[in-house]
C-alpha positions in Angstrom: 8.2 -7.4 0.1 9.9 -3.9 1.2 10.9 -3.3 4.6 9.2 -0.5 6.6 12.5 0.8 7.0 13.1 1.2 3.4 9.7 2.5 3.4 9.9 5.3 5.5 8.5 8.5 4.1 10.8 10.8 6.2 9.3 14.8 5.8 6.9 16.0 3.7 7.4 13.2 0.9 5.5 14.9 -1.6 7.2 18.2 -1.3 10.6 15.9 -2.0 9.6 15.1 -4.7 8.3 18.7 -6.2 11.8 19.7 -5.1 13.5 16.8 -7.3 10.8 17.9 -10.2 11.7 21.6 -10.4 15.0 21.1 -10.3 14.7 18.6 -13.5 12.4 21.1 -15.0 15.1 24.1 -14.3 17.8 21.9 -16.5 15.4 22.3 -18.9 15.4 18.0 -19.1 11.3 18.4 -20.0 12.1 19.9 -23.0 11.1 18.3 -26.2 13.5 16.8 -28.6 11.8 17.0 -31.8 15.4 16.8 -33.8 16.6 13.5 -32.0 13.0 12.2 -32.7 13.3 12.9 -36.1 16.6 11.1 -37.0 15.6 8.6 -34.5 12.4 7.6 -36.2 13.5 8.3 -39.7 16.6 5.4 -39.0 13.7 3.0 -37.5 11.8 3.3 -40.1 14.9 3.1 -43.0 16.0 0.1 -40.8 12.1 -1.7 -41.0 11.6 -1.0 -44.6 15.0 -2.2 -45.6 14.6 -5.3 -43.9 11.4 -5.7 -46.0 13.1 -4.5 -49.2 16.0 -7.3 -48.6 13.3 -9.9 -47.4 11.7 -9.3 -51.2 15.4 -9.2 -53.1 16.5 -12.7 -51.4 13.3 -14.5 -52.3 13.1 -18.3 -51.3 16.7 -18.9 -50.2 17.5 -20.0 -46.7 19.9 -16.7 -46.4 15.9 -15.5 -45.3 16.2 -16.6 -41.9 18.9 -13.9 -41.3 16.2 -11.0 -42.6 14.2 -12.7 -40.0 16.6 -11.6 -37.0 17.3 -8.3 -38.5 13.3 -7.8 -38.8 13.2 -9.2 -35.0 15.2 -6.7 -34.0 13.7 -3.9 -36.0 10.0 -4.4 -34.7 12.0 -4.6 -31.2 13.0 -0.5 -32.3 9.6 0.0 -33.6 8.0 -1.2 -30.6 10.4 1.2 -28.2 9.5 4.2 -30.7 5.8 3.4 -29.8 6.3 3.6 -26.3 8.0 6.9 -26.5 5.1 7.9 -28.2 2.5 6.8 -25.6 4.3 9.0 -23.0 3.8 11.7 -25.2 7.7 12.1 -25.2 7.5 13.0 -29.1 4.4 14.5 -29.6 2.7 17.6 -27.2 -0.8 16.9 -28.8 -2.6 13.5 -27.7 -4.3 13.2 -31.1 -0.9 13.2 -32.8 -0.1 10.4 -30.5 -2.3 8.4 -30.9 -2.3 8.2 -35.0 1.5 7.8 -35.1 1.2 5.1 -32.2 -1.1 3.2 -33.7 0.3 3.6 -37.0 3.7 2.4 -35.3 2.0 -0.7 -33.0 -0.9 -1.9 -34.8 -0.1 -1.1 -38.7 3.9 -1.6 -38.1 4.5 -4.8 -35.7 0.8 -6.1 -34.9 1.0 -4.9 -31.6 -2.4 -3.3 -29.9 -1.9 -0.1 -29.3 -4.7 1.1 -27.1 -4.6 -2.1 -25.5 -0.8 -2.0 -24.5 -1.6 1.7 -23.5 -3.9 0.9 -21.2 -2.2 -1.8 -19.4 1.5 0.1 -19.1 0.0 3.1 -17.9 -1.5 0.6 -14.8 1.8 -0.3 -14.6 3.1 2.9 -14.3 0.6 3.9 -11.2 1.8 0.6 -9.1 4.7 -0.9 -9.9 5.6 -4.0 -8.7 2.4 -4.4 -6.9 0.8 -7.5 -6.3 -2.5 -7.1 -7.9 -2.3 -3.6 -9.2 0.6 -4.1 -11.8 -0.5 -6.1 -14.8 3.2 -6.8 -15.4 3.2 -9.0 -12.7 -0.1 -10.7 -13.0 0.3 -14.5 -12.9 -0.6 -15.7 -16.2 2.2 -18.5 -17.0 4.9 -17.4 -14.1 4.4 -16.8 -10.6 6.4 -13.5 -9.5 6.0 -14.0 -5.8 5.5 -17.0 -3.0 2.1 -15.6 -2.2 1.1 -16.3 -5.6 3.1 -19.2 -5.8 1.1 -20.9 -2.7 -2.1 -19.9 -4.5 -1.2 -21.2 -8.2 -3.1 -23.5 -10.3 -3.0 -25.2 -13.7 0.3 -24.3 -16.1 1.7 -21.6 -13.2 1.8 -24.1 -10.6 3.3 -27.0 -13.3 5.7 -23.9 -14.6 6.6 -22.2 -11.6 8.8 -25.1 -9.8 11.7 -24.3 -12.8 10.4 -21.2 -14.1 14.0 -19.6 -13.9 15.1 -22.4 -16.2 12.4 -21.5 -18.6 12.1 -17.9 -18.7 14.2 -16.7 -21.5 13.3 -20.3 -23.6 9.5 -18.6 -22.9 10.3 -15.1 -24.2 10.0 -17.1 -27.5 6.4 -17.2 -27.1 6.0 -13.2 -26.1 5.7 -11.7 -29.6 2.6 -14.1 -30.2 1.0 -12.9 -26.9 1.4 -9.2 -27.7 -0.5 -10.6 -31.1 -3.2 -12.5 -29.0 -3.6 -10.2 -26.9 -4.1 -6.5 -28.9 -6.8 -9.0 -30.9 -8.4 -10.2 -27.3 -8.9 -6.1 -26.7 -10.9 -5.7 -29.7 -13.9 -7.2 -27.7 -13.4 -5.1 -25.1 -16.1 -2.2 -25.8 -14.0 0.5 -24.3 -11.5 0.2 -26.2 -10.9 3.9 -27.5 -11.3 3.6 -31.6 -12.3 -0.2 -31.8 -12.7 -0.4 -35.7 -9.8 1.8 -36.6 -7.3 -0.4 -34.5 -9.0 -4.0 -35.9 -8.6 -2.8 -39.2 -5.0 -1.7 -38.7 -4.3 -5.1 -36.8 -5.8 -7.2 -39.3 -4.5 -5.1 -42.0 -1.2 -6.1 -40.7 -1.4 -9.5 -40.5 -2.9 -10.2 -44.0 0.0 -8.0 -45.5 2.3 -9.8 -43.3 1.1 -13.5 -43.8 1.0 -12.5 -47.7 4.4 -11.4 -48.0 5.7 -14.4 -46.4 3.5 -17.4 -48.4 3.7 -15.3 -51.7 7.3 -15.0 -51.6 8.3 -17.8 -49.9 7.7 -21.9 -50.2 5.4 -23.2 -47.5 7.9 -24.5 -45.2 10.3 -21.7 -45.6 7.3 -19.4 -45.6 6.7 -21.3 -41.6 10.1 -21.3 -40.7 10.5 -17.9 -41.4 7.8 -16.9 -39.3 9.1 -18.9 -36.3 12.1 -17.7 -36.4 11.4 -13.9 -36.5 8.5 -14.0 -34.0 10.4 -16.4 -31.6 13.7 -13.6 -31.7 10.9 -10.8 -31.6 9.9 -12.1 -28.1 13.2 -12.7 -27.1 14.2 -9.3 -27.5 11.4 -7.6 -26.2 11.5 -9.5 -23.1 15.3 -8.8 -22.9 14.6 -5.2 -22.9 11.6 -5.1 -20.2 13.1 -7.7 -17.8 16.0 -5.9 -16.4 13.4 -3.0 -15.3 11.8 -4.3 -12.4 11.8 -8.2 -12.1 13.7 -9.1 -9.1 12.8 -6.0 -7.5 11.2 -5.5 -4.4 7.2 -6.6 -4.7 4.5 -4.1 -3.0 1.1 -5.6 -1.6 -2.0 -4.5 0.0 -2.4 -1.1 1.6 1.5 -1.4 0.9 1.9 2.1 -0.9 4.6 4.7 -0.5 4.8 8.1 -1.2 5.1 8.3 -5.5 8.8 8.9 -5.6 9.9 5.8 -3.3 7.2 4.0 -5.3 9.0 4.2 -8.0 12.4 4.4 -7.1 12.3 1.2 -5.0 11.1 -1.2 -7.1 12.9 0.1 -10.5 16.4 -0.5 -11.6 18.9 1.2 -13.8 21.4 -0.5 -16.0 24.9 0.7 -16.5 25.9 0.9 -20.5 27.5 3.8 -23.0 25.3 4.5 -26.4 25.4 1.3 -27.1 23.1 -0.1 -24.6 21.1 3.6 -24.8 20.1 2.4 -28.5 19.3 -1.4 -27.4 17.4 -0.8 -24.4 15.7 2.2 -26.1 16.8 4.2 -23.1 14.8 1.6 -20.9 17.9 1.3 -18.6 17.1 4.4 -16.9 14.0 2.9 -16.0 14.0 5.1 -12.3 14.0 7.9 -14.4 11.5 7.3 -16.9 8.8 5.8 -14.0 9.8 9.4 -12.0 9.6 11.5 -15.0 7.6 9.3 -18.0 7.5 12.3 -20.4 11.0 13.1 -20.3 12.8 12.2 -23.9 15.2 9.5 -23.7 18.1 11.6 -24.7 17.3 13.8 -21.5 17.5 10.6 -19.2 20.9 10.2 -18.7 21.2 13.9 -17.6 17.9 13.2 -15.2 20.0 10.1 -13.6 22.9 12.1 -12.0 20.5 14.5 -10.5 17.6 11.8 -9.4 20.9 9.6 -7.8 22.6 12.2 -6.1 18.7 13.6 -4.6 18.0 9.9 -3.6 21.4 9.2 -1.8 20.5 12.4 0.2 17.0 11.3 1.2 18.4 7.7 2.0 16.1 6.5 -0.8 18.0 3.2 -2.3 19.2 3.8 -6.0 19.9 0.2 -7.6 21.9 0.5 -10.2 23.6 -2.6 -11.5 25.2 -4.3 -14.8 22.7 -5.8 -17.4 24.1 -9.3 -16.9 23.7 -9.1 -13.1 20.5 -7.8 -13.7 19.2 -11.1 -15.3 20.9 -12.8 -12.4 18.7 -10.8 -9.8 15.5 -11.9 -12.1 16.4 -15.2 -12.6 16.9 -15.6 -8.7 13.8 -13.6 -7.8 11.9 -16.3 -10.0 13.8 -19.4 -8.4 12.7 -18.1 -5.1 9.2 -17.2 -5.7 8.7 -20.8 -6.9 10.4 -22.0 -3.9 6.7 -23.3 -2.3 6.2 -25.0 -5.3 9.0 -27.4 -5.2 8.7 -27.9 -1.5 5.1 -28.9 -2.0 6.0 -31.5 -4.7 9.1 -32.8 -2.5 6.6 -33.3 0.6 5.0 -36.7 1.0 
């Protein structure tokens, strides 16, 4: 929960952040980066394709398993090239969007596109809240002791060592990005229903080909364990550090947009190296302030939005991406705190 003092609103909150906006937009920061996004999505794509090309060369041989990783990782790319995408960083036009998204998400890594859409743009509006963020919807883990006290089935049986089990679980995320973009195709408003099942299923039957024609059986398995398993792993090492372990919103519990975002997000220190890993995810105030803005611009956005918040009092968390894991692995010992008193009690 956030304390009404850190929730105070001070004067004329949305003219703060207009000011904070035209000042971005005076740097010129908005501006499209169509050359970065070009060499950017040109190396993603070599990096993808030559995975598959060395997956092919190495035939049945256990050396495989390494492709595996390097394919984890390069659907990990894929997947943050797709998100730029949806917030129309690359493209001005929605319909371009949407082809290359779904082209990247669906066709690329079996990932629903419209479905994933959907749901982070809910995520964008509230984050952090209880029951308006999907992100923090209590599926498998509980994220708070309000919905720790009111768990049932496996996130009541998880929840009592959940911080134990949280990165073993991230193993299991690239099959519920799978599940779930198939669930969505019963949804009827899903926007263009056939065109992402056939892309979806298209992907998996090229996919599960490759690996049985190719490969023996159990290598064929293994292979798919191991890439899916790192996939996960990956993906979940990027979005954790974000906002887990940050302060949770509930009820009528809503501040003015830029303390919404600014309070429950969290930036992660790191050079180019961490830029390309994170996908530019570890400016993640910057991005929830300004979701448009190309990656490259973020780290120019971040002195400005951190010097504007430290003279509004606003708190700016910024913090290393090993301590950040700490913070999320102690947020999730803590929220399943009621749990393991209620097993100790007689």
């Amino acid at each position: 929960m956030v304390s009404e003092t850190s929730l105070r609103t001070g004067r004329g909150p949305g003219s703060e952040f207009s000011r904070l906006s035209k000042e971005i937009a005076d740097r010129g920061l908005m501006g499209r980066r169509p050359a970065y996004y070009t060499v950017r999505i040109t190396t993603v794509a070599a990096v993808y394709a030559g995975g598959w090309v060395a997956f092919v060369l190495i035939g049945p041989d256990w050396w495989t398993l390494a492709v595996a990783g390097w394919l984890a990782v390069a659907y990990g790319q894929v997947a943050l090239v797709a998100h730029d995408i949806a917030h129309r960083q690359v493209f001005r036009l929605r319909r371009a969007s949407e082809v290359s998204g779904r082209i990247a998400g669906n066709a690329g890594i079996g990932m629903g596109y419209g479905w994933w859409q959907d749901k982070h743009t809910r995520h964008h509006a509230n984050p952090n809240h209880e029951g308006l963020d999907p992100d923090i919807v209590p599926y498998l883990l509980v994220w708070t002791r309000n919905q720790a006290c009111a768990a049932k089935g496996l996130p009541r049986l998880i929840g009592r060592a959940q911080a134990f089990l949280f990165f073993p679980l991230l193993t299991l995320e690239g099959f519920n990005l799978h599940v779930a973009g198939v669930r969505s195709l019963a949804n009827p408003s899903l926007r263009s229903r056939p065109l992402e099942g056939l892309l979806l299923i298209g992907h998996f039957c090229a996919y599960l080909t490759a690996l049985f024609l190719v490969l023996r059986p159990g290598m064929a398995v293994a292979f798919l364990a191991v890439h899916q398993c790192l996939f996960g792993v990956y993906l979940g090492s990027i979005f954790a550090p974000n906002h887990k372990g940050m302060p949770t919103l509930t009820g009528a519990d809503r501040p003015d947009f830029l303390r919404r975002q600014v309070l429950t997000s969290r930036d992660v220190r790191g050079g180019w190296f961490t830029d390309i890993v994170l996908g530019g995810l570890n400016y993640q105030i910057e991005h929830h302030l300004f979701p448009s803005m190309p990656t490259p611009n973020l780290r120019g956005a971040q002195v400005i939005v951190r010097r504007y918040c430290e003279e509004l009092g606003v708190a700016y968390v910024e913090t290393s991406l090993t301590a950040s894991y700490r913070q999320t692995l102690r947020s999730l010992h803590q929220a399943g705190a009621p749990l393991r008193m209620a097993r100790a009690a007689p």
